[in-house]
PDB file of N, CA, C and O in Angstrom:
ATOM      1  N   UNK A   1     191.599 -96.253  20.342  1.00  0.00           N
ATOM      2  CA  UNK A   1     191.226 -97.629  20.134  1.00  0.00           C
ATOM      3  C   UNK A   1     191.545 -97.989  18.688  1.00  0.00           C
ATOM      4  O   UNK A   1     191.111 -97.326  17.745  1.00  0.00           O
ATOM      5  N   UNK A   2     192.283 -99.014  18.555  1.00  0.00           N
ATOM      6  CA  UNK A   2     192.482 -99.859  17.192  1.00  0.00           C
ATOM      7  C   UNK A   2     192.214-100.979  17.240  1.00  0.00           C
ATOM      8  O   UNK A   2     192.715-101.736  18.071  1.00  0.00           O
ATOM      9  N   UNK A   3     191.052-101.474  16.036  1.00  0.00           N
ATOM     10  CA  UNK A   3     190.130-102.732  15.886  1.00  0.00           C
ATOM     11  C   UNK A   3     191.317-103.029  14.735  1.00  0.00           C
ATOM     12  O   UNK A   3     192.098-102.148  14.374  1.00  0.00           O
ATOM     13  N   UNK A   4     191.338-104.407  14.210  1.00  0.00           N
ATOM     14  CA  UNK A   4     191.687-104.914  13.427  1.00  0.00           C
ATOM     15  C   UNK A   4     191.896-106.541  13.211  1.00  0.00           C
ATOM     16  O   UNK A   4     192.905-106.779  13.875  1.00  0.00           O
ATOM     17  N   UNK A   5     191.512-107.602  12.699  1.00  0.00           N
ATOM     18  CA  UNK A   5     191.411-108.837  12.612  1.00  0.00           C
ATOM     19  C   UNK A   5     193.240-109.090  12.851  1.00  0.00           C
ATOM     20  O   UNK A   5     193.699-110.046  13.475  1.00  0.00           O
ATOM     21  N   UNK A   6     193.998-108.102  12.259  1.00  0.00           N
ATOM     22  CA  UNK A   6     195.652-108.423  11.682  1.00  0.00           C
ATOM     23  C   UNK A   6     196.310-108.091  13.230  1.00  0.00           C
ATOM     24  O   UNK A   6     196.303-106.947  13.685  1.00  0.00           O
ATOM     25  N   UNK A   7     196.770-109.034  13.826  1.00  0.00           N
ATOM     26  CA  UNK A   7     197.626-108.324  14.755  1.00  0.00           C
ATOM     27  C   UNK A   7     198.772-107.234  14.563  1.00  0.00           C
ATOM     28  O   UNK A   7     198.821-106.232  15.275  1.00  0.00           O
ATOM     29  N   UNK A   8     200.017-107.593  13.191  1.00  0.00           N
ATOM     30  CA  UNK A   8     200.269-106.621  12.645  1.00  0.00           C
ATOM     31  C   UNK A   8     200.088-105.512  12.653  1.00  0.00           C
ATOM     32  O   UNK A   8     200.849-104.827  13.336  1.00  0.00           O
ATOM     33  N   UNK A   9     199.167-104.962  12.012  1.00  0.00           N
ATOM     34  CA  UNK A   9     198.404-103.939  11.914  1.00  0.00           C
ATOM     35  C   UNK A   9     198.373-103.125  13.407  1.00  0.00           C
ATOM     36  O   UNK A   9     198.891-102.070  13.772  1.00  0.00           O
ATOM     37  N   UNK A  10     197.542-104.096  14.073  1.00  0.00           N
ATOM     38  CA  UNK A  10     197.203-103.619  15.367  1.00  0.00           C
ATOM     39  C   UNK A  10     198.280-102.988  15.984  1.00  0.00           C
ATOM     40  O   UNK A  10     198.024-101.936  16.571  1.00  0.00           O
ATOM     41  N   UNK A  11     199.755-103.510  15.982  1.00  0.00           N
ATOM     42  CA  UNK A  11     200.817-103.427  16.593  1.00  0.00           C
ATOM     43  C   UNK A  11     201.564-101.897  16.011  1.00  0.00           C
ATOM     44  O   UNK A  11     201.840-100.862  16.617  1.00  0.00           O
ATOM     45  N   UNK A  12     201.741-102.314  14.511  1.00  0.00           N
ATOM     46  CA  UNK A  12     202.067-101.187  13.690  1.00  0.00           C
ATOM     47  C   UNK A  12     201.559 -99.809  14.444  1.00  0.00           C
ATOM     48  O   UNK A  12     202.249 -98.990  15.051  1.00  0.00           O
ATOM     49  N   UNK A  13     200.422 -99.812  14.259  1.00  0.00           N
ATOM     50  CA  UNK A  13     199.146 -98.459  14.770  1.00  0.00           C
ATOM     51  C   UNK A  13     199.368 -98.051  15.952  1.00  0.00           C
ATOM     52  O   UNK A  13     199.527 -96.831  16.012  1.00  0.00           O
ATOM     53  N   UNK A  14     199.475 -98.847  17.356  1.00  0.00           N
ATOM     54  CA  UNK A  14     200.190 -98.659  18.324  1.00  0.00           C
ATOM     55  C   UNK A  14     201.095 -98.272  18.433  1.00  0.00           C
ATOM     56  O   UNK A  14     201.134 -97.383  19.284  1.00  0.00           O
ATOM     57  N   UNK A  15     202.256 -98.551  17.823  1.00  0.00           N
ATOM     58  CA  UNK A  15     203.867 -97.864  18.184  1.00  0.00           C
ATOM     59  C   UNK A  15     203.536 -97.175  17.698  1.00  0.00           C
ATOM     60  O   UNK A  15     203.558 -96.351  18.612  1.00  0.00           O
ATOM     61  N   UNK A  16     202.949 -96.352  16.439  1.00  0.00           N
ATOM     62  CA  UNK A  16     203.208 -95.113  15.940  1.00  0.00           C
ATOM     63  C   UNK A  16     202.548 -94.363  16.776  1.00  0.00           C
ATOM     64  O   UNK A  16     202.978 -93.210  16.816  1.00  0.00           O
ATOM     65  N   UNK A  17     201.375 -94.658  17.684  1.00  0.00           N
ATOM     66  CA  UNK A  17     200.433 -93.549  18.093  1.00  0.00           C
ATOM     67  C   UNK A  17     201.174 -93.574  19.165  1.00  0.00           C
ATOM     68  O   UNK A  17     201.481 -92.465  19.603  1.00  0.00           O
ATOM     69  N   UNK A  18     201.649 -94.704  19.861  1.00  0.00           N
ATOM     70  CA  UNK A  18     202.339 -94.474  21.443  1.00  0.00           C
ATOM     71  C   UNK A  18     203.429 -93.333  21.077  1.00  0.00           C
ATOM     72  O   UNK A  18     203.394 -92.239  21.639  1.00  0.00           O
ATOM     73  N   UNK A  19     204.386 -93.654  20.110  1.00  0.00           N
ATOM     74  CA  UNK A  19     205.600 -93.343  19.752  1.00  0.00           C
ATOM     75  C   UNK A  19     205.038 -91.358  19.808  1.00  0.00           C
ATOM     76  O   UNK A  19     205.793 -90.510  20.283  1.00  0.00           O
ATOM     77  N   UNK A  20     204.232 -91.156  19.473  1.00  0.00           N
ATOM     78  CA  UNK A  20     203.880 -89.560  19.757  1.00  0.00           C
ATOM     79  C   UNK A  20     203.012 -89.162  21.139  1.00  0.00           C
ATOM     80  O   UNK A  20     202.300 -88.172  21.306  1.00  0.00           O
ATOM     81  N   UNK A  21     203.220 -89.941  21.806  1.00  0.00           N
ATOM     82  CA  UNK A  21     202.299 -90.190  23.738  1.00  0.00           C
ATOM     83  C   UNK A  21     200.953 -90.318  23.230  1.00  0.00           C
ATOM     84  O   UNK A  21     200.229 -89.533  23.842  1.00  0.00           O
ATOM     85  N   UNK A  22     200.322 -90.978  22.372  1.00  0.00           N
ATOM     86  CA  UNK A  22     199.165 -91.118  22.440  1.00  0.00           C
ATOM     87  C   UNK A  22     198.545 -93.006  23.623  1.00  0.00           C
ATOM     88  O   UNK A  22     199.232 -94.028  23.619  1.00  0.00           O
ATOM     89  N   UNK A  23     197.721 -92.917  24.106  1.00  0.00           N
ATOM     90  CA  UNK A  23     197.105 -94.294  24.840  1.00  0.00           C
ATOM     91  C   UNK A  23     196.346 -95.131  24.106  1.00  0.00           C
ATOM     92  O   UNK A  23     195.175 -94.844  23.857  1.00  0.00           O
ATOM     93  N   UNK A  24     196.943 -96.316  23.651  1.00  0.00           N
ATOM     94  CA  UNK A  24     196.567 -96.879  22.089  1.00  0.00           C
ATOM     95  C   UNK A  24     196.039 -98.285  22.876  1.00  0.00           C
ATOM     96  O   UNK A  24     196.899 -99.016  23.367  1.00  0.00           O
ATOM     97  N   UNK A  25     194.634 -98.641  22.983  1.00  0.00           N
ATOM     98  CA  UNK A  25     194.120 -99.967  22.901  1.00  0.00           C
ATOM     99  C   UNK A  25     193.938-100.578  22.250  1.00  0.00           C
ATOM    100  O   UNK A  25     193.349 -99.923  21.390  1.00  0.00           O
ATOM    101  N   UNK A  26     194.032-101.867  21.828  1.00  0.00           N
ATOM    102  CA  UNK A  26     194.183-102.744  20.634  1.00  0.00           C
ATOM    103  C   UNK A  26     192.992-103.590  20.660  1.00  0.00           C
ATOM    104  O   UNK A  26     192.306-103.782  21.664  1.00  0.00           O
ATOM    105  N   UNK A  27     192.716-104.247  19.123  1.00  0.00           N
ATOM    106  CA  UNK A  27     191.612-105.238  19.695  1.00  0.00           C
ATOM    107  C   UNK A  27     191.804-106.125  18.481  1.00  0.00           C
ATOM    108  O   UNK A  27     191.768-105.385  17.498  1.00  0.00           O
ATOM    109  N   UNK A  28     191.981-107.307  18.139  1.00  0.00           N
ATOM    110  CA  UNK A  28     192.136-107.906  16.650  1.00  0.00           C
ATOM    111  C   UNK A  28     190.268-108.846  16.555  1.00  0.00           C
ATOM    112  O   UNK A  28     189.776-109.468  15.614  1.00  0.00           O
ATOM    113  N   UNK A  29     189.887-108.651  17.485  1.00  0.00           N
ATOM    114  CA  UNK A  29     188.450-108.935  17.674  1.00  0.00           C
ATOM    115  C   UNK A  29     187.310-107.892  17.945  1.00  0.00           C
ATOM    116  O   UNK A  29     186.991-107.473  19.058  1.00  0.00           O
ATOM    117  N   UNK A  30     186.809-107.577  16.870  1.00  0.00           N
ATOM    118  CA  UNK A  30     185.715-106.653  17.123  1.00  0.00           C
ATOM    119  C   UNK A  30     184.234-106.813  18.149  1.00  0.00           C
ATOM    120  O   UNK A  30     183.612-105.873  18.644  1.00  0.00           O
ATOM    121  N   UNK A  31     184.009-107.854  18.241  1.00  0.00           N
ATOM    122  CA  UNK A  31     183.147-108.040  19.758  1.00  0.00           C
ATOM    123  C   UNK A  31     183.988-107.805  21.025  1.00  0.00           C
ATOM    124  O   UNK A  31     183.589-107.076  21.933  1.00  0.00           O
ATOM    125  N   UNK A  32     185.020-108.371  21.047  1.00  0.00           N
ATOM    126  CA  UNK A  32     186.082-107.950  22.148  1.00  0.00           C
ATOM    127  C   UNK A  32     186.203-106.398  22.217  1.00  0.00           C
ATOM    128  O   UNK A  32     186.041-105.890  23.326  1.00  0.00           O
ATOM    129  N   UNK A  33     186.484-105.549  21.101  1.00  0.00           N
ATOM    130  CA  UNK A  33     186.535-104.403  21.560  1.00  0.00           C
ATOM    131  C   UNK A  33     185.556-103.503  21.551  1.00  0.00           C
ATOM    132  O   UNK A  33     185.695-102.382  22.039  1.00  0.00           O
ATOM    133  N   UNK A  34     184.174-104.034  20.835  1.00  0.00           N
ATOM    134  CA  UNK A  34     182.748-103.555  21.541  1.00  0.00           C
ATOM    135  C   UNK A  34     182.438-104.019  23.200  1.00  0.00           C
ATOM    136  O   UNK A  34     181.792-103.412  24.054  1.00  0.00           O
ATOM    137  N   UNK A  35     182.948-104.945  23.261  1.00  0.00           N
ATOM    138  CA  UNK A  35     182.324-105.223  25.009  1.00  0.00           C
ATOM    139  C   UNK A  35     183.275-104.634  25.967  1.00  0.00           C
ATOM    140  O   UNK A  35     183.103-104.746  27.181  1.00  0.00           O
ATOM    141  N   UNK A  36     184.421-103.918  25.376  1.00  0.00           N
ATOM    142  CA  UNK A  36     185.542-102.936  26.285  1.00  0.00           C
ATOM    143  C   UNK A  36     185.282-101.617  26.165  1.00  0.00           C
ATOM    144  O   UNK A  36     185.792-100.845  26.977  1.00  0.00           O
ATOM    145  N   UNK A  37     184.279-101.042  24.929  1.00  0.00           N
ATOM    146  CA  UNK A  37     184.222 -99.901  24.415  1.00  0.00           C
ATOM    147  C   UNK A  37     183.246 -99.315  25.635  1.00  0.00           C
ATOM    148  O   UNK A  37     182.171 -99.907  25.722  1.00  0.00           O
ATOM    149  N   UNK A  38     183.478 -98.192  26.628  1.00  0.00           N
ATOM    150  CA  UNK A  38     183.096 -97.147  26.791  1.00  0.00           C
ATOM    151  C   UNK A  38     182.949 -95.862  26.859  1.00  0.00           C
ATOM    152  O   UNK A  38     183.975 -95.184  26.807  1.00  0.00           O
ATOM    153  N   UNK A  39     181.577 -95.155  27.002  1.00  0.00           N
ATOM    154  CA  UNK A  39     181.466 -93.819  26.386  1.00  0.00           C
ATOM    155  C   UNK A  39     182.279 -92.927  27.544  1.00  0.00           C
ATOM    156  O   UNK A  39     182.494 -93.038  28.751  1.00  0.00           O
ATOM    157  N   UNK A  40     182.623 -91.925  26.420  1.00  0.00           N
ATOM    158  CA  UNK A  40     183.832 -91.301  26.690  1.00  0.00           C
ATOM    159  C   UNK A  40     185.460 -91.996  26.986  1.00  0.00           C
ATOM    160  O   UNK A  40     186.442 -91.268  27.132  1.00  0.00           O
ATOM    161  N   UNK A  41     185.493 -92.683  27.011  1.00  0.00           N
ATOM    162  CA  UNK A  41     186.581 -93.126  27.058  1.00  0.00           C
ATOM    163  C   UNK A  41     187.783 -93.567  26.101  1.00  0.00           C
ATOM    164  O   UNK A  41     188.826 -94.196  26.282  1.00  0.00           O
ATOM    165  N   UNK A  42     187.101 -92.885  24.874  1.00  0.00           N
ATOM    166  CA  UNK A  42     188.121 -92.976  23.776  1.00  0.00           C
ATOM    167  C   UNK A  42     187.837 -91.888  22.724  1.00  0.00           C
ATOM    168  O   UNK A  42     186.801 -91.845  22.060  1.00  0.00           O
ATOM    169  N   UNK A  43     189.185 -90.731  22.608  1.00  0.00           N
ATOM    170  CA  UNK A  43     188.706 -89.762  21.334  1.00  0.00           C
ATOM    171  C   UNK A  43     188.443 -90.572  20.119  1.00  0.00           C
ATOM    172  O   UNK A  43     187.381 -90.522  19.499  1.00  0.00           O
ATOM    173  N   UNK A  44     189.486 -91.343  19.794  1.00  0.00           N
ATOM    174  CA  UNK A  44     189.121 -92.090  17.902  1.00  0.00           C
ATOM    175  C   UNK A  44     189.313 -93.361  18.224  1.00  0.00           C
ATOM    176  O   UNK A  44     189.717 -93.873  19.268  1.00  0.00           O
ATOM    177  N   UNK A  45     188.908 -93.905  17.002  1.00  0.00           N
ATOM    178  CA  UNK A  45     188.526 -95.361  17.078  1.00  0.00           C
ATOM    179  C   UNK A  45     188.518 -95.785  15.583  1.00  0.00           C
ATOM    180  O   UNK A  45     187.599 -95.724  14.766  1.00  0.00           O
ATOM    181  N   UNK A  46     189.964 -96.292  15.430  1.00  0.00           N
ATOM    182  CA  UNK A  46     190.868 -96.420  13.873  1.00  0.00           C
ATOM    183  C   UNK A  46     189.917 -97.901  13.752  1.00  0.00           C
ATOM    184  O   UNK A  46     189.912 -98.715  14.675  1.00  0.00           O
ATOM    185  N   UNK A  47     189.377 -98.040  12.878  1.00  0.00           N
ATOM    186  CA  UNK A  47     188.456 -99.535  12.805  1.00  0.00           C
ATOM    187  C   UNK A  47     188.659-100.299  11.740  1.00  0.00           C
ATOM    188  O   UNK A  47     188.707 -99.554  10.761  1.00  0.00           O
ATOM    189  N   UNK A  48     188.758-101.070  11.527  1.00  0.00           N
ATOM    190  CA  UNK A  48     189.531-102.213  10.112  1.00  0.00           C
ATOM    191  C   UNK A  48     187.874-102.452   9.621  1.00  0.00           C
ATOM    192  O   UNK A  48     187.071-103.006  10.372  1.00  0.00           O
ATOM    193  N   UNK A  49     187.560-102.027   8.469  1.00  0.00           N
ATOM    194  CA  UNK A  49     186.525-102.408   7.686  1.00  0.00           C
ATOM    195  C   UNK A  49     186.209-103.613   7.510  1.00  0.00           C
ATOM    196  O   UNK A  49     185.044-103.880   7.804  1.00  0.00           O
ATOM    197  N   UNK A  50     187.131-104.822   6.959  1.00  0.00           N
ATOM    198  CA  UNK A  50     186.627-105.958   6.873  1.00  0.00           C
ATOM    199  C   UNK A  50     187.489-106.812   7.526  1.00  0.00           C
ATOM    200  O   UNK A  50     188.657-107.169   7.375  1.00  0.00           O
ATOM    201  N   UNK A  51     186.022-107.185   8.776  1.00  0.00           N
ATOM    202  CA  UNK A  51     186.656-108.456   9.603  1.00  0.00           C
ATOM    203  C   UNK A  51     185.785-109.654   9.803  1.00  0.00           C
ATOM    204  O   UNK A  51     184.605-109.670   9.453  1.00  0.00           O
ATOM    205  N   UNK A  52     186.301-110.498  10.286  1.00  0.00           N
ATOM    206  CA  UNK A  52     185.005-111.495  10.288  1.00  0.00           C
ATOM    207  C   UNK A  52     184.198-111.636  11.962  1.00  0.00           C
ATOM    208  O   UNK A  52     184.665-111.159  12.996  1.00  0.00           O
ATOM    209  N   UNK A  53     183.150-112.268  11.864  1.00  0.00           N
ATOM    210  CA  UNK A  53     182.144-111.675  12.756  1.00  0.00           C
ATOM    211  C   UNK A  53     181.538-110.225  12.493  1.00  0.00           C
ATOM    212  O   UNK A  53     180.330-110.081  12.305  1.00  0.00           O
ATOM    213  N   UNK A  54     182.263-109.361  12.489  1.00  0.00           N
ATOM    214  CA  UNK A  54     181.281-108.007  12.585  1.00  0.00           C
ATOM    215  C   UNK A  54     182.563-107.208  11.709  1.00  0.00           C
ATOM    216  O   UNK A  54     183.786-107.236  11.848  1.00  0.00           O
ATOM    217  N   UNK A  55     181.579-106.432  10.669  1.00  0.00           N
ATOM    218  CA  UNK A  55     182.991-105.450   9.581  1.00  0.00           C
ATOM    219  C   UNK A  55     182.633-104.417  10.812  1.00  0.00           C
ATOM    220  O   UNK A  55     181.799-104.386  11.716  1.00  0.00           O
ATOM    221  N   UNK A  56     183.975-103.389  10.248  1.00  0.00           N
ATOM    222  CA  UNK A  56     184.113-102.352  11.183  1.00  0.00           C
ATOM    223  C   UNK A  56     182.990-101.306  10.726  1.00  0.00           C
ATOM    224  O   UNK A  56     183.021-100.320  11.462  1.00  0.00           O
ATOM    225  N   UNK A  57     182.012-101.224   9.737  1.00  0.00           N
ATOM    226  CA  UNK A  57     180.704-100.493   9.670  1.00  0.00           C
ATOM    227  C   UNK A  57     180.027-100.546  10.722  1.00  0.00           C
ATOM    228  O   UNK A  57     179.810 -99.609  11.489  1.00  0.00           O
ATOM    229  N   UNK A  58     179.529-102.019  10.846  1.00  0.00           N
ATOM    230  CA  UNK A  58     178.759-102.778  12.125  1.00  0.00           C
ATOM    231  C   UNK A  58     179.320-102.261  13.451  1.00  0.00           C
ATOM    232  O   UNK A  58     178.795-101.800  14.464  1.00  0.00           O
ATOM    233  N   UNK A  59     180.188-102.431  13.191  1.00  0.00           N
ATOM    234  CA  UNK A  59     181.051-102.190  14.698  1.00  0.00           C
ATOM    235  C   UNK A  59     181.114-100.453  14.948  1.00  0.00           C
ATOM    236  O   UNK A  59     181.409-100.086  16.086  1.00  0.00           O
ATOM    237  N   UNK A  60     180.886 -99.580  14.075  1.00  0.00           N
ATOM    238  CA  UNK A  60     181.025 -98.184  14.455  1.00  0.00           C
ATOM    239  C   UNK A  60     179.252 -97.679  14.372  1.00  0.00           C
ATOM    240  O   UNK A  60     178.955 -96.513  14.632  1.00  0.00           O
ATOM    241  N   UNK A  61     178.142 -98.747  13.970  1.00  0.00           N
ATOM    242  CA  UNK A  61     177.184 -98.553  14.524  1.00  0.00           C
ATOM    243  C   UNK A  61     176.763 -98.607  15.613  1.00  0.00           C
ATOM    244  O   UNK A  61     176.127 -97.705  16.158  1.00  0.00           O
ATOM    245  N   UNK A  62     177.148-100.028  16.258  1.00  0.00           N
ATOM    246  CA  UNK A  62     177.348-100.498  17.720  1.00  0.00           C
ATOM    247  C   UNK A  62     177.925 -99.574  18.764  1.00  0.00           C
ATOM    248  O   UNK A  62     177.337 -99.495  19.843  1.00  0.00           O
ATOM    249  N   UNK A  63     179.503 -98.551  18.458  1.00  0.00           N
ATOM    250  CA  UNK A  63     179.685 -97.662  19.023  1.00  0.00           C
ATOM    251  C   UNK A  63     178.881 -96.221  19.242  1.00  0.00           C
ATOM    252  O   UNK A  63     178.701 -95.531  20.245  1.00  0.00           O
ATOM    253  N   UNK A  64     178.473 -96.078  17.830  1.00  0.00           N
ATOM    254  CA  UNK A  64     177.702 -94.823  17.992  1.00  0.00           C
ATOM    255  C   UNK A  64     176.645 -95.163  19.035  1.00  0.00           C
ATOM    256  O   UNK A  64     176.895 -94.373  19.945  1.00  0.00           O
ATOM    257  N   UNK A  65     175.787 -95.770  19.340  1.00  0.00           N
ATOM    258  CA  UNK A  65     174.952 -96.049  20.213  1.00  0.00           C
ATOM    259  C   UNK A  65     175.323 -95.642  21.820  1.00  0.00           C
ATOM    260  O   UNK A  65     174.588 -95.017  22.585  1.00  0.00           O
ATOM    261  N   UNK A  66     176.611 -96.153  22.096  1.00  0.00           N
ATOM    262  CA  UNK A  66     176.976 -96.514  23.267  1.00  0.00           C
ATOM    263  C   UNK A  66     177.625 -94.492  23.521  1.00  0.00           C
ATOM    264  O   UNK A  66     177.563 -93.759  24.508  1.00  0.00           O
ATOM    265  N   UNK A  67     178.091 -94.293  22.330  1.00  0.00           N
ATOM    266  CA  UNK A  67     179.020 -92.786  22.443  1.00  0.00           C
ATOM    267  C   UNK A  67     178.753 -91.930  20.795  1.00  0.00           C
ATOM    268  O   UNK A  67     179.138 -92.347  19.702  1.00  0.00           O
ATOM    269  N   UNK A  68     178.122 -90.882  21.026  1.00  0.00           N
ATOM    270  CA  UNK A  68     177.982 -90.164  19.850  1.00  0.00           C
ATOM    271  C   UNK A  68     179.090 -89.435  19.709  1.00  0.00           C
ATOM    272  O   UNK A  68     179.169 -89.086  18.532  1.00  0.00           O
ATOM    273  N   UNK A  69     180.277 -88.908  20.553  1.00  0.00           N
ATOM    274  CA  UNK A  69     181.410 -88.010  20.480  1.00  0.00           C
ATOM    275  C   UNK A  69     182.529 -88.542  20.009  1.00  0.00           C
ATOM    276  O   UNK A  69     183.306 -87.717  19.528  1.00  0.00           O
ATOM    277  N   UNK A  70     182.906 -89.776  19.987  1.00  0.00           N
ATOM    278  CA  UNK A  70     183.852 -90.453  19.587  1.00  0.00           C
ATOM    279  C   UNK A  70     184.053 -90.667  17.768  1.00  0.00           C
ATOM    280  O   UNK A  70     183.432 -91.278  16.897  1.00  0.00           O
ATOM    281  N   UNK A  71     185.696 -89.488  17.826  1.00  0.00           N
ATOM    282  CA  UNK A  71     185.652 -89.628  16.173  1.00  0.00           C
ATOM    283  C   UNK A  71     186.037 -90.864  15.621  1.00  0.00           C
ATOM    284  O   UNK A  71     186.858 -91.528  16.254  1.00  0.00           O
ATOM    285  N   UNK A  72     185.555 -91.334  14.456  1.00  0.00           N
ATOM    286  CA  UNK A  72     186.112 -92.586  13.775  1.00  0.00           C
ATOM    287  C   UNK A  72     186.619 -92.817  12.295  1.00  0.00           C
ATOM    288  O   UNK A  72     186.091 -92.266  11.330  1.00  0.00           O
ATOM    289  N   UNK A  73     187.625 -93.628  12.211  1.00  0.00           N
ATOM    290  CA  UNK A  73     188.192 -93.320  11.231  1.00  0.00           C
ATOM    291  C   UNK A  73     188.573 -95.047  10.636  1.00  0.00           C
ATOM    292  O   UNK A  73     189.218 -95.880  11.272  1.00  0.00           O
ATOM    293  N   UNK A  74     188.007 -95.218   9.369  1.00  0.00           N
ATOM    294  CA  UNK A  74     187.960 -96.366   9.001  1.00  0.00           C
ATOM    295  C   UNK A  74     189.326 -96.911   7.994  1.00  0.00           C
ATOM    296  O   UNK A  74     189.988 -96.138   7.302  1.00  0.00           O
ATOM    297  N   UNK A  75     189.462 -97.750   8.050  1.00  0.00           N
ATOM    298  CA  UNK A  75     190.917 -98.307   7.236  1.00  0.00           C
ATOM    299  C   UNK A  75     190.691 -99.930   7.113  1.00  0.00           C
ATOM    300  O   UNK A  75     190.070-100.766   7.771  1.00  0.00           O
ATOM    301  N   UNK A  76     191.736 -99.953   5.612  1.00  0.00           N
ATOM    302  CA  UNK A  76     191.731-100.938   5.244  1.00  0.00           C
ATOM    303  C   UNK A  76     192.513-100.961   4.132  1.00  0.00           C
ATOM    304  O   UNK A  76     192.933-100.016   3.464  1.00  0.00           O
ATOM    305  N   UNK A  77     192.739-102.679   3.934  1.00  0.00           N
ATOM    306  CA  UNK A  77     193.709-102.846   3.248  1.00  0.00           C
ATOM    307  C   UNK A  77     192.824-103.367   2.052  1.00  0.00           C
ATOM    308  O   UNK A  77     193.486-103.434   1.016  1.00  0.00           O
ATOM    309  N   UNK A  78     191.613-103.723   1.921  1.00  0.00           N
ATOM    310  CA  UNK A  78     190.928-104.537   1.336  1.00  0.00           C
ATOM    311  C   UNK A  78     190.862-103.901   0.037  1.00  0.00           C
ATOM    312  O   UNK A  78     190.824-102.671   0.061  1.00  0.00           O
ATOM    313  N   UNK A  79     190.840-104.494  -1.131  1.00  0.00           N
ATOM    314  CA  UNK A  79     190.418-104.137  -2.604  1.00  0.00           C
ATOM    315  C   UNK A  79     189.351-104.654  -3.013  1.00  0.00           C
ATOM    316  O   UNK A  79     188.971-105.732  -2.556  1.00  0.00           O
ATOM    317  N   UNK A  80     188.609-103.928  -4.029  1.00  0.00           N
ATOM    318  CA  UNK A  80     187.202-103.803  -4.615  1.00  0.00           C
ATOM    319  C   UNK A  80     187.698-104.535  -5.775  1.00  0.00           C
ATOM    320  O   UNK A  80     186.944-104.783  -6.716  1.00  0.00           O
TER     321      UNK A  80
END
């Protein structure tokens, strides 16, 4: 699973993960891909830190709930 506000992004992340046979779901809306997210059904879950409606923190709290096994791995383009 790849969250990200940027379609870009989203797209980028996909070909590379397809491009090695990985099954890459996309989401540029993070409620959209909390209300698709089920347990077990995804090893990682690449999450875009800052989005609007819900940052990808929020959103990998929301997952942990639903799935404690699912690794996650946060990214961003954003500067401090």
């Amino acid at each position: 699973m790849v969250v990200d506000d940027e379609p870009d992004i989203t797209l980028i992340f996909a070909l590379g993960l397809e491009d090695n046979d990985f099954k890459v779901d996309t989401f540029n809306d993070p409620i959209q891909a909390l209300s698709n997210f089920k347990s077990g059904l995804y090893d990682l879950a690449l999450l875009d830190y800052k989005m609007p409606n819900m940052n990808g923190f929020e959103l990998y709290r929301e997952i942990r709930k639903i799935d404690h096994n699912v690794k996650v791995c946060f990214v961003t383009a954003f500067k401090s």
